[in-house]
matplotlib code that plots the C-alpha trace (Angstrom):
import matplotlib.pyplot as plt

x = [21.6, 22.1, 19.6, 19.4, 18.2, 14.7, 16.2, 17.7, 16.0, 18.6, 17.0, 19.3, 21.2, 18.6, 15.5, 16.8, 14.9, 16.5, 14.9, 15.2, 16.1, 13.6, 14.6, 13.0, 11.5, 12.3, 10.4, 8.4, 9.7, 13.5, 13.8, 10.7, 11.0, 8.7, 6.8, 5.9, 2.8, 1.1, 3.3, 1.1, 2.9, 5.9, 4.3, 6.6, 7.5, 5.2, 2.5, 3.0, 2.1, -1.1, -4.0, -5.8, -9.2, -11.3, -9.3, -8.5, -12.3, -13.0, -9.8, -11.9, -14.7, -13.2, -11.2, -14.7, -16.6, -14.1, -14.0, -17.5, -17.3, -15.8, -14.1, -13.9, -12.3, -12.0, -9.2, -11.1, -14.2, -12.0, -10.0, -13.7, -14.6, -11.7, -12.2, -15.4, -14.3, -11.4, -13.0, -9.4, -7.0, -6.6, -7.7, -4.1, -2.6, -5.4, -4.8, -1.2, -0.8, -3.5, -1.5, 1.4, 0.0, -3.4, -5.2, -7.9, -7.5, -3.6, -4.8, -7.6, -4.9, -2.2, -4.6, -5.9, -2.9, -2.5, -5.7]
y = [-10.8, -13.9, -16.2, -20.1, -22.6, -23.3, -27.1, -26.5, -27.3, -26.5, -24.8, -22.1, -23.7, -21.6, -23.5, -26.5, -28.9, -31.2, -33.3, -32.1, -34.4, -34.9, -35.4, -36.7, -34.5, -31.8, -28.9, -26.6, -23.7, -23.1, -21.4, -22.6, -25.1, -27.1, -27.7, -30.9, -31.8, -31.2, -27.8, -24.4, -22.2, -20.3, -16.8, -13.3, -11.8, -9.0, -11.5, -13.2, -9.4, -8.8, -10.5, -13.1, -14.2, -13.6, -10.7, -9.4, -9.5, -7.4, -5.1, -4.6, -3.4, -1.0, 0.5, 0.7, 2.5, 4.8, 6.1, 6.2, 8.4, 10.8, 12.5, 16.4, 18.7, 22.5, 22.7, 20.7, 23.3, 26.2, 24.6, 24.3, 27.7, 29.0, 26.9, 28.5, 31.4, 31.8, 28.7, 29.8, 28.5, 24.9, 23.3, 21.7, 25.4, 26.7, 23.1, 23.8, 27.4, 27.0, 23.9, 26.5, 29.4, 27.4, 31.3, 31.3, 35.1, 35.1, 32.7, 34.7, 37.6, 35.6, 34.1, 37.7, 38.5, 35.4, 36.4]
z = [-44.4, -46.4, -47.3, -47.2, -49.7, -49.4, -48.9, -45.8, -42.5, -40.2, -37.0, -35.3, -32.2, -29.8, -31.5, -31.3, -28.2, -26.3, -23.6, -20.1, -17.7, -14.6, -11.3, -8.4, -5.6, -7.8, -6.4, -9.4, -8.1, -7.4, -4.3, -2.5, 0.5, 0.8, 4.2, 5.6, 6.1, 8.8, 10.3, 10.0, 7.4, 8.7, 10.0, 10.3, 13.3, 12.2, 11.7, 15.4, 16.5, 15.6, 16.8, 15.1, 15.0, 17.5, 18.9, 15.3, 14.6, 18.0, 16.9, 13.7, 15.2, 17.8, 14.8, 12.4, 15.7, 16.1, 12.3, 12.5, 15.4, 13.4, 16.5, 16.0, 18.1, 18.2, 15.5, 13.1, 13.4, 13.4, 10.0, 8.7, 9.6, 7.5, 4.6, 3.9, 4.6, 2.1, -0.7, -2.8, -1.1, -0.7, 2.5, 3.6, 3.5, 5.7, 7.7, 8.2, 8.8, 11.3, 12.9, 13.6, 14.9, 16.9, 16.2, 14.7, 14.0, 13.4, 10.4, 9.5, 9.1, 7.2, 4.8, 4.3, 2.9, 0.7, -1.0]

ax = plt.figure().add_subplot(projection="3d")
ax.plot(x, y, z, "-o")
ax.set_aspect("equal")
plt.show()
């Protein structure tokens, strides 16, 4: 690396500013159209689909019941039942071996021999 005398003040080319020119209706962000005012913003076809406001807000609500509900069936119990039954193996296993067989005692049985 060589070094300059301390009376030179030459900047490196990349340092170096140089006015930009402006332009008019030049938009701060290349890319962006701008929307005229007085159109609603341009909304996606996946947008257009779902409802909005007062439907969305009564969509909300059916959705929050329903969780709330915490719907159970007869599998769920059973996956339950087995999950405190054999505490070392982890609860999707139990979930999904049950899923194929839909016996409670077939599981019981392979899960016997897991252990």
């Amino acid at each position: 690396m060589q070094s300059q005398p301390h009376g030179l003040s030459e900047q490196p080319y990349h340092q170096q500013q140089q006015p930009q020119p402006s332009y008019p209706n030049q938009s701060s962000y290349p890319g962006q159209d701008e929307v005229p005012p007085g159109l609603p913003p341009r909304r996606t076809a996946t947008e257009m689909a779902l409802p909005t406001g007062q439907d969305r807000s009564h969509q909300i609500e059916v959705m929050q019941s329903y969780e709330a509900a915490g719907r159970k069936d007869d599998d769920d119990d059973n996956v339950e039942v087995l999950q405190r039954e054999f505490p070392k193996i982890d609860g999707s296993l139990i979930a999904a071996i049950y899923g194929d067989t839909k016996s409670l005692s077939a599981t019981r049985e392979m899960l016997g021999e897991l252990e």
